[in-house]
OpenMM code with the backbone's topology and positions (N, CA, C; nanometers):
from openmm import Vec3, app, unit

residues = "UNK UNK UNK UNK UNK UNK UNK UNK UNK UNK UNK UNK UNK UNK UNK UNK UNK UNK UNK UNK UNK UNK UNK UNK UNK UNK UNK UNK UNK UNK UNK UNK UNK UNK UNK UNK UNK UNK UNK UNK UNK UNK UNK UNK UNK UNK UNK UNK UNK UNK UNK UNK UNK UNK UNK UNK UNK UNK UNK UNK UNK UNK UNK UNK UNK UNK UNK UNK UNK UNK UNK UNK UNK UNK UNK UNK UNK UNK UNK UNK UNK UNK UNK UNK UNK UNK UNK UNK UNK UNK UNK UNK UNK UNK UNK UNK UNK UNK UNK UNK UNK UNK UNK UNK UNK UNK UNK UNK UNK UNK UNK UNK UNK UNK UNK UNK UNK UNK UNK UNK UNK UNK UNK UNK UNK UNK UNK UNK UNK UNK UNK UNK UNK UNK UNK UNK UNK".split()
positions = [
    Vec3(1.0683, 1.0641, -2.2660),
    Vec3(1.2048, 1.1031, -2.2404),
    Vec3(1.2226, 1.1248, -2.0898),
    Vec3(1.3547, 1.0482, -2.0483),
    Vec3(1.3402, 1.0428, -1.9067),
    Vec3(1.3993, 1.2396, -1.8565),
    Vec3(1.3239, 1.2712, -1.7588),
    Vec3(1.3995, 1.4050, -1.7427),
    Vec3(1.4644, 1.4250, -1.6130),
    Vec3(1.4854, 1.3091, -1.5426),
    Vec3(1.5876, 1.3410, -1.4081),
    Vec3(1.5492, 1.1996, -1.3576),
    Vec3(1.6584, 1.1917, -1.2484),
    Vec3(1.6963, 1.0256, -1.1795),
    Vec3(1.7868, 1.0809, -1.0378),
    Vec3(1.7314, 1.0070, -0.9623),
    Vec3(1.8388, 1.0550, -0.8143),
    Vec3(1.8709, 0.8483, -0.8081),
    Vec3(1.9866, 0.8569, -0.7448),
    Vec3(2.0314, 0.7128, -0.6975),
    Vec3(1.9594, 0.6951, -0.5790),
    Vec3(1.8880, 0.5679, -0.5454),
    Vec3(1.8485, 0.5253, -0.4036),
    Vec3(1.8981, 0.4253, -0.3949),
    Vec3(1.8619, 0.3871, -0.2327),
    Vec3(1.8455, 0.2232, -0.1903),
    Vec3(1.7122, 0.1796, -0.1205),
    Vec3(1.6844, 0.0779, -0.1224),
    Vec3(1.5208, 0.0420, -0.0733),
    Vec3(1.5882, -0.0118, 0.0492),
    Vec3(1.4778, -0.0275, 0.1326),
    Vec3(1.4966, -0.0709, 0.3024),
    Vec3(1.3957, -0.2089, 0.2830),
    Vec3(1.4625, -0.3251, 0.2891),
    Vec3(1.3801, -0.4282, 0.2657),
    Vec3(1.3408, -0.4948, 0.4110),
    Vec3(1.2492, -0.5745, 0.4302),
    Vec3(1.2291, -0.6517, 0.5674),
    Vec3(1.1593, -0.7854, 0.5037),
    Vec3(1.2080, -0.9281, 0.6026),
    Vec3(1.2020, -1.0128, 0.5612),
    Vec3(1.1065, -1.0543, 0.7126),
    Vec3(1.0109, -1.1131, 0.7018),
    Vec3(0.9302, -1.1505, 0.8172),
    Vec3(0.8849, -1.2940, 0.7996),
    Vec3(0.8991, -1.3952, 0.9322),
    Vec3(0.8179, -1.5142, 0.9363),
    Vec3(0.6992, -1.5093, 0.8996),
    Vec3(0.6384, -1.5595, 0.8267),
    Vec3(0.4794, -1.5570, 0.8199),
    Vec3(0.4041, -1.7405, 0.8756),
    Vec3(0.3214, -1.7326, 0.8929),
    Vec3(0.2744, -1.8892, 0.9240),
    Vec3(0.1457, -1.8602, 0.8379),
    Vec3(0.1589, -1.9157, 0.6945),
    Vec3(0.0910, -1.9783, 0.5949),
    Vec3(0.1499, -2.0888, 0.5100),
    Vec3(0.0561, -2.1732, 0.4863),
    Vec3(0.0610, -2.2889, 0.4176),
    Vec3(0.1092, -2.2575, 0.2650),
    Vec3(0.1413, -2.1808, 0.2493),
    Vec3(0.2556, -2.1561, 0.1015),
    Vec3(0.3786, -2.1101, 0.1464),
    Vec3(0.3687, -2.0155, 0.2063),
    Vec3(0.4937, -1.9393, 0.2310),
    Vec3(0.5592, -1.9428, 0.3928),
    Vec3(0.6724, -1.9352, 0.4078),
    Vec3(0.7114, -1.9543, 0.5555),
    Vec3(0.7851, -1.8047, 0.5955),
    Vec3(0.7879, -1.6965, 0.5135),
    Vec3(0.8418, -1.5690, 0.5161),
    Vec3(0.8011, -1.4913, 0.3714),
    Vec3(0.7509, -1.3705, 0.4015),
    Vec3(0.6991, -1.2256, 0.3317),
    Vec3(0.8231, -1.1461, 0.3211),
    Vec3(0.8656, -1.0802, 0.2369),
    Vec3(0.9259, -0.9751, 0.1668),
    Vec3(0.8323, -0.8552, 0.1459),
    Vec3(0.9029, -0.7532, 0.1633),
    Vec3(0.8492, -0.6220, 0.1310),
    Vec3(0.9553, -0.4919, 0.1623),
    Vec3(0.9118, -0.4109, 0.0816),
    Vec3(0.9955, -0.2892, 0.0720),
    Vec3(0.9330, -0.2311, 0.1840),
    Vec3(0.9837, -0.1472, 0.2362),
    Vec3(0.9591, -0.1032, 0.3911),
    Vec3(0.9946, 0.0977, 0.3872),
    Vec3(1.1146, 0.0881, 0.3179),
    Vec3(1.1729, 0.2352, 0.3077),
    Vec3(1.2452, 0.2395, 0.1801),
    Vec3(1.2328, 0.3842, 0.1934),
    Vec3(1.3888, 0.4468, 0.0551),
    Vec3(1.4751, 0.5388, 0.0972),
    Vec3(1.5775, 0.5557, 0.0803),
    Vec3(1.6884, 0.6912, 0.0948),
    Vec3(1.7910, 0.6999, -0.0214),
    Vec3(1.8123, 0.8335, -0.0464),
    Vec3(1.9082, 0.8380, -0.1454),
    Vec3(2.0288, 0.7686, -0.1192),
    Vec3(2.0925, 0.7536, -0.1927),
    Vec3(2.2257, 0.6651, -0.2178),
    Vec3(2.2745, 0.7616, -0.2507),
    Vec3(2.4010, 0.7801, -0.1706),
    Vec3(2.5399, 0.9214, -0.2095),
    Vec3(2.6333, 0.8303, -0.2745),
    Vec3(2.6368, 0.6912, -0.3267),
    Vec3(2.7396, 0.6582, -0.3780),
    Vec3(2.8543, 0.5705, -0.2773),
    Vec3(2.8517, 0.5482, -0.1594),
    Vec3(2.9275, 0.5253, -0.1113),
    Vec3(2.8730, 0.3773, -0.0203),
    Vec3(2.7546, 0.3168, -0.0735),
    Vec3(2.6771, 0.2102, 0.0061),
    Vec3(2.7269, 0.0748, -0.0561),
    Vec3(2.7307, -0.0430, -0.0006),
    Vec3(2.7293, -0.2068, -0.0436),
    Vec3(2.6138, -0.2114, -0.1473),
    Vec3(2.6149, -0.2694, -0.1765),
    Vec3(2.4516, -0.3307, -0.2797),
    Vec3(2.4141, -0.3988, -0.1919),
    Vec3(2.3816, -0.4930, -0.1235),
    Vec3(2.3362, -0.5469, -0.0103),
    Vec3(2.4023, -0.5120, 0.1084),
    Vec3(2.3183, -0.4506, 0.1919),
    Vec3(2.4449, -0.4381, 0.3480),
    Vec3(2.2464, -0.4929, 0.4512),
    Vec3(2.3290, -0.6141, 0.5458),
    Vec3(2.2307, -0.6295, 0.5780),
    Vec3(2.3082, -0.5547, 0.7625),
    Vec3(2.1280, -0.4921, 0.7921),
    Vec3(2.1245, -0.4233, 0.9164),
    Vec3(2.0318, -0.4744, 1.0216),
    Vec3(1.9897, -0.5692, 1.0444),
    Vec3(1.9281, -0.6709, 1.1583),
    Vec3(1.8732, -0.7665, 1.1184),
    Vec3(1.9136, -0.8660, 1.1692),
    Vec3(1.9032, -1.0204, 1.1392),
    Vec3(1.7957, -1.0393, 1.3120),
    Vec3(1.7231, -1.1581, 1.2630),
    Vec3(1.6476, -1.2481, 1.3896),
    Vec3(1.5927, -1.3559, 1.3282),
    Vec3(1.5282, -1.4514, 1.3882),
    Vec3(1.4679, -1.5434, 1.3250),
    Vec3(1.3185, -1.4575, 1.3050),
    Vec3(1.2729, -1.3850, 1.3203),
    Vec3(1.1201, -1.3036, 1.3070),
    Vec3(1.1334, -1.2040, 1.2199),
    Vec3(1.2583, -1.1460, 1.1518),
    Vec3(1.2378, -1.0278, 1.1156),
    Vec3(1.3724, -1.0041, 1.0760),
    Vec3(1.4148, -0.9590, 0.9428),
    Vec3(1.5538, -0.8808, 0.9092),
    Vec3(1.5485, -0.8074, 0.8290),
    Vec3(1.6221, -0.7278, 0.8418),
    Vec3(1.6374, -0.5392, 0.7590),
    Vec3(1.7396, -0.5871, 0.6964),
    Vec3(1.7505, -0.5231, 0.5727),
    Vec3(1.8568, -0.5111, 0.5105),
    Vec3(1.8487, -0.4054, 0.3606),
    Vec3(1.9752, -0.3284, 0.3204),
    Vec3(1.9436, -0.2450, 0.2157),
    Vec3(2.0055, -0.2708, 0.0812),
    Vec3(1.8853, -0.2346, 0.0210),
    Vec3(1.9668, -0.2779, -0.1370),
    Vec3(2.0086, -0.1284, -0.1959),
    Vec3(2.1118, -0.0935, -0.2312),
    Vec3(2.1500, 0.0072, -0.3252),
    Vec3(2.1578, -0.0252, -0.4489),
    Vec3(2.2342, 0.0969, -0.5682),
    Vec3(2.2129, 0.0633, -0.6606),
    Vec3(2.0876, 0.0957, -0.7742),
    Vec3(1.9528, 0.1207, -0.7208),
    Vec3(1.8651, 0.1376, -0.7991),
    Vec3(1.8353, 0.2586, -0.7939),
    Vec3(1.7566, 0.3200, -0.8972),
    Vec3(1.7434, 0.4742, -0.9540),
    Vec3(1.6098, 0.5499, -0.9713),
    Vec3(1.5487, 0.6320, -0.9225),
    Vec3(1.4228, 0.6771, -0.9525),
    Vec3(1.4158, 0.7600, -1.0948),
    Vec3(1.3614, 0.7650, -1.1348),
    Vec3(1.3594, 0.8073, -1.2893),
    Vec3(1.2140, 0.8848, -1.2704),
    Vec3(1.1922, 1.0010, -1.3769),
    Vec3(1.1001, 1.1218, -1.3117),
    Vec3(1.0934, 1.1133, -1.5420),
    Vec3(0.9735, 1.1163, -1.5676),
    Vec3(0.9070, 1.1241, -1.6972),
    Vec3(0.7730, 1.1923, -1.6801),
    Vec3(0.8266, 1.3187, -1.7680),
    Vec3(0.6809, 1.4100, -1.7895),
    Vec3(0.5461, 1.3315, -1.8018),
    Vec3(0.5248, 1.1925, -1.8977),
    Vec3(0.3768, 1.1553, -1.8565),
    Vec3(0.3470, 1.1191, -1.7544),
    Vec3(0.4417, 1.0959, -1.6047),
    Vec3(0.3646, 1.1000, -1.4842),
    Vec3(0.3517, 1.1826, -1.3954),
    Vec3(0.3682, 1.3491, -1.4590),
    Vec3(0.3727, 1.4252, -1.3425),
    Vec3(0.2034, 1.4696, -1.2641),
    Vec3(0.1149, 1.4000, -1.3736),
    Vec3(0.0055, 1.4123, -1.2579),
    Vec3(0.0171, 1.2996, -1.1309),
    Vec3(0.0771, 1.2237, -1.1985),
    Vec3(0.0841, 1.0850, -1.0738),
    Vec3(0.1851, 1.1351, -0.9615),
    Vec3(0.3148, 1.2226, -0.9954),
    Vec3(0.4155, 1.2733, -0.8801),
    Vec3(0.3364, 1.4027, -0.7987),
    Vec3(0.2411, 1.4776, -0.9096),
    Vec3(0.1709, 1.5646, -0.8144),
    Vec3(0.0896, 1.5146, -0.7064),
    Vec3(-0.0082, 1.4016, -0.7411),
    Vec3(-0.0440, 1.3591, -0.6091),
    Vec3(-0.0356, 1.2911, -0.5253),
    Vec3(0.1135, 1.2400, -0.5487),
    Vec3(0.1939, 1.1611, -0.4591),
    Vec3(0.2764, 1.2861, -0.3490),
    Vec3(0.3443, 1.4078, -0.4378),
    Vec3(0.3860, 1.5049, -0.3558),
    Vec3(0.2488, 1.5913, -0.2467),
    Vec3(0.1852, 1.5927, -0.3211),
    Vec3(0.0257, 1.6683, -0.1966),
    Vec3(-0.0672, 1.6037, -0.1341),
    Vec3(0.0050, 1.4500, -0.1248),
    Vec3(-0.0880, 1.3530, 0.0082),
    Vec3(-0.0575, 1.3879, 0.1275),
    Vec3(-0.1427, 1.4034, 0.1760),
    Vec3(-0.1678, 1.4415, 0.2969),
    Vec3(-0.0704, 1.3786, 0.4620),
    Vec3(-0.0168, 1.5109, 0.4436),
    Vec3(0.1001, 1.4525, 0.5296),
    Vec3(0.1144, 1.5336, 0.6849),
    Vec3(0.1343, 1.4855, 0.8320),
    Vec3(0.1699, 1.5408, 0.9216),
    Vec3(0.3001, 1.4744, 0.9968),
    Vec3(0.4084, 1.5969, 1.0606),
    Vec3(0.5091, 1.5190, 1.1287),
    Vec3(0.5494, 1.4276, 1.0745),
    Vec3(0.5708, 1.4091, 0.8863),
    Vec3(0.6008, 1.3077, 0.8399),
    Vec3(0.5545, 1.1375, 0.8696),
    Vec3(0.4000, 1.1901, 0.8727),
    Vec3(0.3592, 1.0616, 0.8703),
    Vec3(0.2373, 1.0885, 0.7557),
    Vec3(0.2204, 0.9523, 0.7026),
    Vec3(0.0785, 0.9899, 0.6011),
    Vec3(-0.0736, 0.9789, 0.6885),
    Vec3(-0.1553, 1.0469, 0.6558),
    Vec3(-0.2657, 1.0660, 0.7092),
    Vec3(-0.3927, 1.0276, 0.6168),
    Vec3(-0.4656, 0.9493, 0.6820),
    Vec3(-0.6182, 0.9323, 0.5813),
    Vec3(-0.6986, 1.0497, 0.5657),
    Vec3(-0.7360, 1.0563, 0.4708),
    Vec3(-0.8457, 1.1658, 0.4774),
    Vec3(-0.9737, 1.0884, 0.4297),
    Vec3(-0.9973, 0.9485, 0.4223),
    Vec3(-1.0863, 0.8976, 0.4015),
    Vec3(-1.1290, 0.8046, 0.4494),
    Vec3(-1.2480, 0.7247, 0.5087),
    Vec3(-1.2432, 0.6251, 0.5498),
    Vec3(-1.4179, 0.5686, 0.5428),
    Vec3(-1.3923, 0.4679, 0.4795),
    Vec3(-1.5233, 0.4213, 0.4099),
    Vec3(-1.5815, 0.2160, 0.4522),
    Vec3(-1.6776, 0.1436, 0.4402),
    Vec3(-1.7042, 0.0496, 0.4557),
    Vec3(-1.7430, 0.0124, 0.3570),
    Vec3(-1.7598, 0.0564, 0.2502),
    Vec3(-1.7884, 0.0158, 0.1060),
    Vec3(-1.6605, -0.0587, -0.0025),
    Vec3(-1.7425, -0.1920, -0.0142),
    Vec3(-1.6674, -0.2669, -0.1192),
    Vec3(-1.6364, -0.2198, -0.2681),
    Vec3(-1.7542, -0.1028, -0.3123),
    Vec3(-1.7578, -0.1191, -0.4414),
    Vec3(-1.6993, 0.0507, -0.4116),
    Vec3(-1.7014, 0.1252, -0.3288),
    Vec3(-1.6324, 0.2632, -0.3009),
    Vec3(-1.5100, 0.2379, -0.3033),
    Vec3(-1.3973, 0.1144, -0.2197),
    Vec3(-1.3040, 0.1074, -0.2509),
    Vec3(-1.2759, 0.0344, -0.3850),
    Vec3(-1.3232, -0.0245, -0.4688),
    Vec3(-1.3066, -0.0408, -0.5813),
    Vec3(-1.2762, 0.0417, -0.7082),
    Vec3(-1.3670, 0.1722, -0.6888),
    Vec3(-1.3729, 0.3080, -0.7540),
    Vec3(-1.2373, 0.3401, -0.7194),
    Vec3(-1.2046, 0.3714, -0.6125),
    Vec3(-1.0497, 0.4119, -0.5297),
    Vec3(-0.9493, 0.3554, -0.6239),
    Vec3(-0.9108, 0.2094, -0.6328),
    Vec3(-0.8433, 0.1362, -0.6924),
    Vec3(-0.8379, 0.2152, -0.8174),
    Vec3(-0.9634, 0.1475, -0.8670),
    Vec3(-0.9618, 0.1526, -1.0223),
    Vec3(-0.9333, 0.3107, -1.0769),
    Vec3(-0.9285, 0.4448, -0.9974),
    Vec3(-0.8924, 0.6032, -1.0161),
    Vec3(-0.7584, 0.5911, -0.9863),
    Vec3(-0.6882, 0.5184, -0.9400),
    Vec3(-0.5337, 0.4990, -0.9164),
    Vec3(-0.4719, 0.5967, -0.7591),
    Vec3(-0.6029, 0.5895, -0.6665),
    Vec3(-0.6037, 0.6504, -0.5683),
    Vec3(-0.5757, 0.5383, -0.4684),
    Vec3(-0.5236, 0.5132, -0.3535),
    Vec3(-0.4349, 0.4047, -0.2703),
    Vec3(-0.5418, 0.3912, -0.1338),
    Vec3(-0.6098, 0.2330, -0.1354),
    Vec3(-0.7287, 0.2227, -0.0662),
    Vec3(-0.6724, 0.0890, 0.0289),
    Vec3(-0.6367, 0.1321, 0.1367),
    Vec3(-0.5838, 0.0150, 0.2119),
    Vec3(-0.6836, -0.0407, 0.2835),
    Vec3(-0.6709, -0.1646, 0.3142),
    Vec3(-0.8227, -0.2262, 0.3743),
    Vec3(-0.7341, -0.2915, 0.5131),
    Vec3(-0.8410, -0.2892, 0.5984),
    Vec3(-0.7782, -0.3344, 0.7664),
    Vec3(-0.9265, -0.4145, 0.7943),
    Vec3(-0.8483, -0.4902, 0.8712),
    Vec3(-0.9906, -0.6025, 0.9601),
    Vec3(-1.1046, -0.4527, 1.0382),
    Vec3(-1.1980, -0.5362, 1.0076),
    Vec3(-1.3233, -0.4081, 1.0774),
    Vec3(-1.3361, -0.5007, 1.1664),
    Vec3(-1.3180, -0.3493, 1.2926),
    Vec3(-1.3312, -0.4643, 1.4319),
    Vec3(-1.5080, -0.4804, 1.4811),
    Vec3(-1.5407, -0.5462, 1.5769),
    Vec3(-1.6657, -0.5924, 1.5852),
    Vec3(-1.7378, -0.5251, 1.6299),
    Vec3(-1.7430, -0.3915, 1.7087),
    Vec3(-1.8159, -0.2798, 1.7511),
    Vec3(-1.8770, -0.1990, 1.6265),
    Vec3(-1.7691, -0.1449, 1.5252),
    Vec3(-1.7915, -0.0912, 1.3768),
    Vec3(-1.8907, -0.1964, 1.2852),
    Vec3(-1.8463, -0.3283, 1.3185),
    Vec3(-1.9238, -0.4343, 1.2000),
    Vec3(-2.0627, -0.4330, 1.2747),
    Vec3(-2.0892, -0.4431, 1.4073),
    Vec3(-2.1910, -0.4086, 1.4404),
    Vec3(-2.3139, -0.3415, 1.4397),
    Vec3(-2.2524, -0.1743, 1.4180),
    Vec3(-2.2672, -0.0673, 1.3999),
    Vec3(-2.3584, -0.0509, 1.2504),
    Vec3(-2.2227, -0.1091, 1.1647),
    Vec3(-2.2865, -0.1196, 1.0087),
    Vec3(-2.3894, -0.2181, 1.0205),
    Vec3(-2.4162, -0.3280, 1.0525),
    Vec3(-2.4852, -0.4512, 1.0553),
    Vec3(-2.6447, -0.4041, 1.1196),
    Vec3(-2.6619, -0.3221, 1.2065),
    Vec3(-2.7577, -0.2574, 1.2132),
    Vec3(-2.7669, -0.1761, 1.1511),
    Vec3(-2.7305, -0.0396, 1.0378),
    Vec3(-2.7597, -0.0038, 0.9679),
    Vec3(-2.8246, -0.0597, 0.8674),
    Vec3(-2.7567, -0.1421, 0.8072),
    Vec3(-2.8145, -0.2623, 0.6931),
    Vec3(-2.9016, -0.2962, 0.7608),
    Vec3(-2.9923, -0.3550, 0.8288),
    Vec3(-3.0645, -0.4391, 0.8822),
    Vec3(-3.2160, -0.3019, 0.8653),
    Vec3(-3.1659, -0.1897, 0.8955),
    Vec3(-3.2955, -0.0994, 0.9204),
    Vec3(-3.3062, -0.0234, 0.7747),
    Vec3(-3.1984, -0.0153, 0.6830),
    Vec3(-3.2033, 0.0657, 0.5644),
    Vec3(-3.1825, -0.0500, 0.4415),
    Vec3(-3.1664, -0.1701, 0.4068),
    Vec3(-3.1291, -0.1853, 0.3187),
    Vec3(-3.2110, -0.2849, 0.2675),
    Vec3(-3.2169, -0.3621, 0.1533),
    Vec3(-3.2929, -0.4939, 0.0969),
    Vec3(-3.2376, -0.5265, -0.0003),
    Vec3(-3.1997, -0.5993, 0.0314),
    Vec3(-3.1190, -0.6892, -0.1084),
    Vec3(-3.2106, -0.7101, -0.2234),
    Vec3(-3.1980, -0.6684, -0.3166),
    Vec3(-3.2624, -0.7094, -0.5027),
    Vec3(-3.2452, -0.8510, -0.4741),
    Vec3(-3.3618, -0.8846, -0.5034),
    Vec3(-3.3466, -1.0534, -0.5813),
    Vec3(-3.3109, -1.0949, -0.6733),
    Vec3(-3.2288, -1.2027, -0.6628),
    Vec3(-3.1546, -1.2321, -0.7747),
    Vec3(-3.1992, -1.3310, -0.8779),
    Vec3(-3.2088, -1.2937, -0.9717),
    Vec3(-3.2957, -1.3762, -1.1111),
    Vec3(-3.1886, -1.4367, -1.1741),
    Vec3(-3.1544, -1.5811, -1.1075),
    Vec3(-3.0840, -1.6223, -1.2296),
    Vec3(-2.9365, -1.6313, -1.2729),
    Vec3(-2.8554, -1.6473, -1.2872),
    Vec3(-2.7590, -1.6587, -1.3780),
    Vec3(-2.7627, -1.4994, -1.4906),
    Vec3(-2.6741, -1.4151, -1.4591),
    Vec3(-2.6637, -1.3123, -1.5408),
    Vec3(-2.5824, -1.3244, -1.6851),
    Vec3(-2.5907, -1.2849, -1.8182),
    Vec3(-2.4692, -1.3086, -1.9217),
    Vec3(-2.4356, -1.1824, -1.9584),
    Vec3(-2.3336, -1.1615, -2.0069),
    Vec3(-2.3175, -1.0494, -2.0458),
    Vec3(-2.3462, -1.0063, -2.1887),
] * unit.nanometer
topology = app.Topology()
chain = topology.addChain("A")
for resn in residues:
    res = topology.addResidue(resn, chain)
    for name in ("N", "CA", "C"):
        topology.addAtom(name, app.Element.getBySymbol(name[0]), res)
């Protein structure tokens, strides 16, 4: 049972991309409430690289089976209204755990001083298991 809804609009941005499928990315960017008085589309900067524009119209909806999910969306870690990491890891199968707990694991290029860094670690601590084979389940 739904138990509350505020009206928003999303802040969309449309960007050139240079890949061989796509020639421009979409993505939601922002939200603000909607008082009722907005376009359904009002677009707010146009370029050939980049355009804003807002969609109104759509509704957040708030249901008791996700209030563990709104609790730790409301107590992420926040300063000066910006979000803050409190974690930061080089592990493939650590951010996997992340994922799969429904905890938000963003991945960025590791620059070459850090890959370094790790790359001698591995090199003095680690040994790869040999691999036997073709595994089945």
């Amino acid at each position: 049972m739904k138990m509350g809804s505020m009206p928003i609009a999303v802040l969309m941005q449309r960007r050139t991309v240079q890949h061989r499928w796509a020639d421009e990315a979409w993505s939601a960017v922002g939200v603000v409430p909607d008082r009722g008085n907005l376009p359904t589309i009002q677009v707010l900067s146009e370029s050939p690289e980049r355009d804003y524009y807002l969609v109104s119209g759509l509704e957040l909806e708030l249901y008791p089976d996700e209030n563990e999910g709104y609790y730790e969306n409301a107590m992420a870690p926040m300063e000066g209204g910006r979000a803050i990491p409190v974690r930061a890891s080089v592990s493939y199968v650590e951010g996997t755990r992340m994922f799969d707990s429904g905890e938000n694991a963003d991945g960025v290029t590791m620059p070459a001083d850090i890959y370094s860094w790790l790359a001698g670690y591995l090199r003095q601590h680690y040994q790869p298991k040999p691999r036997r084979g073709r595994q089945h389940g």
